[in-house]
N, C-alpha and C positions, 0 to 999 in steps of 0.2 A: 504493500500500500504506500501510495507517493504521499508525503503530508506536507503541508508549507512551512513557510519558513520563520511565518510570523503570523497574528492575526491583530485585526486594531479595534482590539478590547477598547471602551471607553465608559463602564459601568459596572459597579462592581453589585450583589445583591445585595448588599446591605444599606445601599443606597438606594437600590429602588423602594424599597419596602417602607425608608425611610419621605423618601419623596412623595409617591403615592398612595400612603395610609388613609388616606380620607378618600379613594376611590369609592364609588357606591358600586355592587352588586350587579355585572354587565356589562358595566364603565367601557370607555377607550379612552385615550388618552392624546392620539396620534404622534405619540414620542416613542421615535423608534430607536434603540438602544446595542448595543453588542457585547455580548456578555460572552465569559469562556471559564470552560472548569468542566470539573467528572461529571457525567451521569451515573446516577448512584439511585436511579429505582427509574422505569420505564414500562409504560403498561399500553397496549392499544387497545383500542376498541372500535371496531370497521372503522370508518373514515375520520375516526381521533387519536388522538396519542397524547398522554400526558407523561413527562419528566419531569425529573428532580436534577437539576443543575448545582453543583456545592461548588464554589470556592471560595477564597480563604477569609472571604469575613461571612457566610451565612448560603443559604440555600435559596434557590428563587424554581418555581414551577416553570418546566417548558409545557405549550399550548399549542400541539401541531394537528392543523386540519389538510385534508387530502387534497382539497380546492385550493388552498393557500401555501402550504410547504413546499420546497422543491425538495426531487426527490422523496418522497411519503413513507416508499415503501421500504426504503433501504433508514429510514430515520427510524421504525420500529423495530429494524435488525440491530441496529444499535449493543454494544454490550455492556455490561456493569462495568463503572469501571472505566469507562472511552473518556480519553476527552476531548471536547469539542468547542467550537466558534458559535456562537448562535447570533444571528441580526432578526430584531423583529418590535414589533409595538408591544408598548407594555399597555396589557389590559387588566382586567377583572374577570373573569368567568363568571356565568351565571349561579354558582354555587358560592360564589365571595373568595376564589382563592388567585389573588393577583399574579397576573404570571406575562410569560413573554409570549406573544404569539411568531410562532416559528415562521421565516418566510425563506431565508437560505442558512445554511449550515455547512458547516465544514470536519471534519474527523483531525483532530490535531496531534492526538496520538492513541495508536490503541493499547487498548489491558488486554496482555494476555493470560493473565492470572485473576481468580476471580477474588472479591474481597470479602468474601465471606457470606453467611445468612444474611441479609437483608435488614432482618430485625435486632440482630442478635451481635452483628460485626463479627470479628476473630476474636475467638475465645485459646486459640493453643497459643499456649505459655510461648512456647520458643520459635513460631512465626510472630508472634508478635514482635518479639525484642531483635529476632535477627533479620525482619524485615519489617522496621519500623515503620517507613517509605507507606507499607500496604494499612498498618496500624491503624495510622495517624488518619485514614480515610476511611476506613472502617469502626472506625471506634472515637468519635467525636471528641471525647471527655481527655481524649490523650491530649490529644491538639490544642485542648483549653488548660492542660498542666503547662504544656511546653510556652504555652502563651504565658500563662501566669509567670512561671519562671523569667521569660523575658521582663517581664512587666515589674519582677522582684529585683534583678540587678537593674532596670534603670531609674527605681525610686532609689535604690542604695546611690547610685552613682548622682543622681540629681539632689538627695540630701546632701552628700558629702563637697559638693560643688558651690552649694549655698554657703556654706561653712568653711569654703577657702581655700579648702581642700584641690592639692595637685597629684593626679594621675599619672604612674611613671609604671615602668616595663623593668623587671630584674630577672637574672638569667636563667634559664630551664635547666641549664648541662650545669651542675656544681663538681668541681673537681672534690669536695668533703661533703659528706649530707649532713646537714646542718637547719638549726631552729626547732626540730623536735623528736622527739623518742619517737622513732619507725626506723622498719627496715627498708632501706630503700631500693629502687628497681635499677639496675646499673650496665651501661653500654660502654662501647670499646668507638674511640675518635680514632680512626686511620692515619689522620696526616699527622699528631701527635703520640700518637700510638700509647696513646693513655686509656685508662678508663677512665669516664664519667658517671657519677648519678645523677639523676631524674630529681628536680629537686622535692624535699618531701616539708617545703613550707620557705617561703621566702623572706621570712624575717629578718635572719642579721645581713642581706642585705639591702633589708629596707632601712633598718637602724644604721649602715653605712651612710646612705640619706641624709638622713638628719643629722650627723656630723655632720656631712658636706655641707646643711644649712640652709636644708628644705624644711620647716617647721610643721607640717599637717600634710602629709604624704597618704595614699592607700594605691593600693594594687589588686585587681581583679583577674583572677589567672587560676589557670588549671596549678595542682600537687599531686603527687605520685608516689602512694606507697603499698609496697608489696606484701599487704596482708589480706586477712580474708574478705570475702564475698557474704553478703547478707543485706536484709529487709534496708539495712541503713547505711553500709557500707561495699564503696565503687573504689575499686583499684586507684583510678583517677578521677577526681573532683574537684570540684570550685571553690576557691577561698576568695572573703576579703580581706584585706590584712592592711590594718592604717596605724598611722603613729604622732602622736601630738607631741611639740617639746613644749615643757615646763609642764607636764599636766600628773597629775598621780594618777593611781587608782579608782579615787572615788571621781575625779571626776570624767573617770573613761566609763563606771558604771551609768553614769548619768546620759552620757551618750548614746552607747548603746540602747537603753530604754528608751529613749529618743528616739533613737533610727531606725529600731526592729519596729516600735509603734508608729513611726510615720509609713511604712512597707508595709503594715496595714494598710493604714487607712487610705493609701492611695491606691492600693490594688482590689482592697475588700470595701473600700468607704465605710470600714467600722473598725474598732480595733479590739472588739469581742463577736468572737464567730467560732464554728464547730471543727473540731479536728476529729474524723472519724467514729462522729456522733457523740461526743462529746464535750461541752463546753470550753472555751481558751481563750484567755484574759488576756489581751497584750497592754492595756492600761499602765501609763506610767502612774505614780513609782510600783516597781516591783520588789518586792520580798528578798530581803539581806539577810543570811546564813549562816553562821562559819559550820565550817567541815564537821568541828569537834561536838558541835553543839546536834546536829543532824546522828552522828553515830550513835552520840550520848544517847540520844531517845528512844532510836532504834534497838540498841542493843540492853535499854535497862539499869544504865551505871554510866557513870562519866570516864569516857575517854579523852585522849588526849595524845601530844607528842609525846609528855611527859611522860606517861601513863607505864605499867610495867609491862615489859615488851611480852614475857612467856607469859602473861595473861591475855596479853593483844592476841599472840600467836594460836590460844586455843579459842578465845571468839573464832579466829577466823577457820582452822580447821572442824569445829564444831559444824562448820555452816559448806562445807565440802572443798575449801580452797586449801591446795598443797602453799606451805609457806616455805619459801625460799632462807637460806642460812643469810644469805645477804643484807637481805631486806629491815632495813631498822624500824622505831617505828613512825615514823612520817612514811615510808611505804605500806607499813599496816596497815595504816591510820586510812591511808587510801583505799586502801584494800577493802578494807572495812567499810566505806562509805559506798563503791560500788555495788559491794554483795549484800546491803542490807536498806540503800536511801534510795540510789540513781532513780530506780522502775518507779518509784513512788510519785515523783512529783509531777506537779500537772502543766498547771500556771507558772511561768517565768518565774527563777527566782535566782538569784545570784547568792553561789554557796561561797564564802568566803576562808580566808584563814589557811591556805592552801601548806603544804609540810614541803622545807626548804629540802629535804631528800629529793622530794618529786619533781622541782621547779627548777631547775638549774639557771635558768635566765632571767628571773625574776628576782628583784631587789629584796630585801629582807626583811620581815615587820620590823616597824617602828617598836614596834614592842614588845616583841620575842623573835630570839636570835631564830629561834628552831622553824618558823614560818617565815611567809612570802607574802607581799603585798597582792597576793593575785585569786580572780575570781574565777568562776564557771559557770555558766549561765546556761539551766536545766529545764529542759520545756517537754511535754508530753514525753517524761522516761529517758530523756536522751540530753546529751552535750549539743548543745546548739553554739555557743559561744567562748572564745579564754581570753582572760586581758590579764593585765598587771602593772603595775611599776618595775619599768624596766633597770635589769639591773646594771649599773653606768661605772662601776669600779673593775678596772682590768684585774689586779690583784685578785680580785674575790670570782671574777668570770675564770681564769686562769685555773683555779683551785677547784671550783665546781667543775668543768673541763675532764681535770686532772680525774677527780669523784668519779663521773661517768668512764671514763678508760677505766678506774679499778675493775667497776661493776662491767664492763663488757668481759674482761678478760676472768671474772668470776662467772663469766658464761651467759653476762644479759645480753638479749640481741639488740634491743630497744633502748638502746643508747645513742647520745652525740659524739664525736671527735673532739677531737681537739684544733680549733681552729685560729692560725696562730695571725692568719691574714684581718680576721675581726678581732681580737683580742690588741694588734696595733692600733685599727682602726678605734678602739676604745682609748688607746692610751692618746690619740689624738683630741679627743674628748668628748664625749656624750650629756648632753643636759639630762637635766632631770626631762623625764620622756614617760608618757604612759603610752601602753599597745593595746590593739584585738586582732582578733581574727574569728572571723560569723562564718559555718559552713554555710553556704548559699546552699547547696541543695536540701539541707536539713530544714533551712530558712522556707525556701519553695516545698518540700513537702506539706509543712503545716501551710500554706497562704492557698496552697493549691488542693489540700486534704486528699494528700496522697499517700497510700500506705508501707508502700515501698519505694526506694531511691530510683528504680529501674524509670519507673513512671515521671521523672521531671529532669531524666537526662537523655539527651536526644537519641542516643549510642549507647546504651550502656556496656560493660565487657562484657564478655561472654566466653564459655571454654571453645575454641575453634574446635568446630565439626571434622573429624578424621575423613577421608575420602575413605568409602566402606565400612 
C-alpha cells in the first residue's frame, strides 16, 4: 500500500467538540475541517458507516454516507487500528452525536496488529510493556499517566524557575559512583580504555556547582542502579536533585512541601485527592518525625542511636532480619524503622533525625554528634523524597569516605568510594548549602494513581526475550 507523505491536518478533536458544543441535534455547520489519527471502533450499516477517530487530545465520530464519501466501500474495510486523513463538515447527527461527515479520506498508515478487545484494550502483562506503542492506544488510562507524568516534571520545573532556580546538565559516565549507596551499572570507554559507571545520583557534582557559584541549581535526569525490579522500582529513573547555598535543612523541608503541593494542585487542581482508593493529603505543613521517635512506638520502648546495640540486634532479628556484625547502631536504628514504620505511613510526612552511620554526606546535628541534619519524606509506604544539610567540611567528608571503604571491604556492596576529585573540590569551599532529591516517578505515580512504576515510564526495563 502507497501512503503519502504528509496530510494537512488542521483540527484536532478536542477542539471541535470544544467549538461546536452548543450544536443542536441534526445541526450543520458548513465548516469543513481535516482531522487525522487511528480508527479505533468502525461499524456499517448498508449505506452508513460510523467511526471512532482518536488522536492525541480526544476522540471525534467519523459520519460516512455512500452518496457522500469517496470510496464507501473500501472506508468500511477499514481496520482497527488504521490511520487515516479524514476532510469533511462537522455536523451533529440526528441522535446528538457531533461528528465529521466523511467526504474524502486517505489511509496514512496501516495496523497490522490488532489492538486488542475493543472494550477491554490489552490486558497481557508483557504486550503491554514490550509494546507500549500498541498500549498506549489500547488502553486510554496509560496515555493519561504518561501525560500526567509530563504534566508533573513541568510544574516541578516551572516552580523551580519562579524561584531562581538554574537548570544545568552533569555527567552520565562517572569514572567513581558516587552520591549514594547503590550498586552501580558499569561500561568499558574504548578510546580511554577505562571503565565507566552509569551514574547512580548526581549530587556531588551538583554540589561542585555551587562552589563554582551557582547559588539555587536543580537537574532533571535519568540515574542508574543495578538493583532489583518491582511495583516501585526501574533499573533506570528520574531524579530531581537541587541545591540552595546558605539554606539548612529546615528550610529545604519547607520547600519541598511547597513544590510537591504546588504538582498538585497544578496537575490535580487540588492538593487532597485518592491514591489507589485511598485518601492523600499533600496540604502544607506536613508532619515532622525523627527516626527514633517512629521506632520508639512501633517497637514498645524507646530507641535510639544510643540505645544498647545487642538489644537493637534482637528487635530486629525477632522480626526476620539477618543483622550484619558491621552494622552499628545508627544502621539498626535504620533497620528498625524500615521493618517496623516505612509501610505504615500515609500522608506526607518528613521523618527526621537521620543516624550519621547511614548519611555519609550529610552535615551532622546540631545536637548530637551521632545524627544528621537530614530528612525522608514518606508518602503512601514509600520514600518519595531525601534532603539534608549538606555536609561542607573536607576533613569530616574524607573520614566518612574513608567509613564507607571499611564497610565495603567488610563485604557491603552499597557503598560510596572515595572520591578525592570532590573532596578538593570541598577544600575549595562549600557554603552552608541544603539538598533534595524527589523521585519523579514515585512523584507521578501518586499524581497519576498509578500502582506500579511500569505505568508512568514510557519504557520500562524488561528481561530481553531469548530468541526461542
Amino acid at each position: 500500500m502507497t501512503t503519502p507523505y504528509n496530510f494537512p491536518q488542521d483540527t484536532y478533536a478536542s477542539e471541535i467538540h470544544e467549538r461546536f458544543a452548543d450544536l443542536d441535534a441534526g445541526g450543520e455547520t458548513g465548516v469543513v475541517v481535516a482531522v487525522a489519527g487511528r480508527v479505533m471502533l468502525l461499524r456499517a450499516q448498508g449505506k452508513l458507516a460510523f467511526g471512532t477517530l482518536v488522536d492525541s487530545s480526544g476522540d471525534i465520530q467519523l459520519f460516512a454516507l455512500s452518496a457522500v464519501t469517496a470510496d464507501f466501500e473500501e472506508f468500511t474495510k477499514l481496520h482497527l487500528g488504521d490511520w487515516v486523513g479524514v476532510t469533511g463538515e462537522v455536523v451533529r447527527t440526528k441522535k446528538g452525536e457531533l461528528s465529521v461527515k466523511v467526504a474524502s479520506w486517505q489511509v496514512l498508515a496501516e495496523a497490522r496488529h490488532n489492538f486488542g478487545d475493543k472494550w477491554a484494550g490489552i490486558s497481557d502483562f508483557d504486550l503491554r510493556y514490550r509494546h507500549r506503542e500498541a498500549d498506549l492506544w489500547a488502553n486510554p488510562e496509560s496515555r493519561q499517566s504518561l501525560a500526567r507524568r509530563s504534566a508533573v516534571i513541568r510544574s516541578l520545573r516551572e516552580q523551580l524557575w519562579e524561584r531562581r532556580f538554574i537548570e544545568v546538565e552533569t555527567p552520565i559516565l562517572n569514572a567513581i559512583p558516587s552520591g549514594a549507596a547503590a550498586r552501580p551499572f558499569v561500561t568499558h570507554h574504548n578510546a580511554f580504555d577505562v571503565d565507566f559507571s552509569l551514574r547512580i545520583a548526581p549530587e556531588l557534582w551538583l554540589k561542585r556547582l555551587v562552589v563554582g557559584g551557582f547559588e539555587r541549581i536543580f537537574e532533571i535526569g535519568r540515574v542508574f542502579r543495578n538493583e532489583g525490579v518491582s511495583p516501585r522500582h526501574n533499573p533506570e529513573f528520574t531524579m530531581i536533585e537541587l541545591y540552595v547555598a546558605y539554606w539548612d535543612v529546615y528550610d529545604m523541608m519547607r520547600l519541598t512541601e511547597e513544590v510537591c503541593a504546588g504538582v498538585a494542585t497544578s496537575v490535580l487542581g487540588t492538593t487532597t485527592f485518592e491514591y489507589q482508593g485511598r485518601p492523600l493529603n499533600f496540604s502544607a505543613p506536613w508532619a515532622r518525625r525523627s527516626m527514633s521517635d517512629l521506632v520508639s512506638e512501633a517497637v514498645g520502648e524507646e530507641i535510639t542511636v544510643h540505645s544498647d546495640r545487642a538489644r537493637m540486634a534482637t528487635l530486629l532479628t525477632d522480626r526476620g532480619v539477618e543483622v550484619q556484625a558491621s552494622w552499628g547502631t545508627g544502621r539498626l536504628l535504620m533497620e528498625l524503622f524500615e521493618v517496623t514504620c516505612e509501610a505504615d505511613l500515609w500522608d506526607p510526612i518528613f521523618v527526621t533525625d537521620f543516624p550519621l552511620e547511614v548519611s555519609p554526606l550529610a552535615r551532622r546535628h546540631r545536637e548530637d554528634d551521632l545524627l544528621t541534619e537530614r530528612f525522608e519524606v514518606y508518602c503512601a509506604g514509600r520514600e518519595l523524597a531525601n534532603g539534608f544539610t549538606e555536609l561542607n567540611d573536607p576533613d569530616d567528608q574524607r573520614a566518612r569516605f574513608e567509613d564507607q571503604a571499611r564497610l565495603k571491604a567488610a563485604g557491603e556492596d552499597e557503598t560510596m568510594e572515595i572520591d578525592e576529585d570532590y573532596i578538593k573540590a570541598l577544600e575549595w569551599g562549600l557554603p552552608p548549602t541544603a539538598g533534595l532529591g524527589i523521585g519523579v516517578d514515585r512523584l507521578a505515580m501518586l499524581i497519576a494513581d498509578a500502582p506500579n512504576i511500569r505505568e508512568i515510564i514510557a519504557f520500562p526495563t524488561l528481561k530481553p526475550l531469548r530468541e526461542g
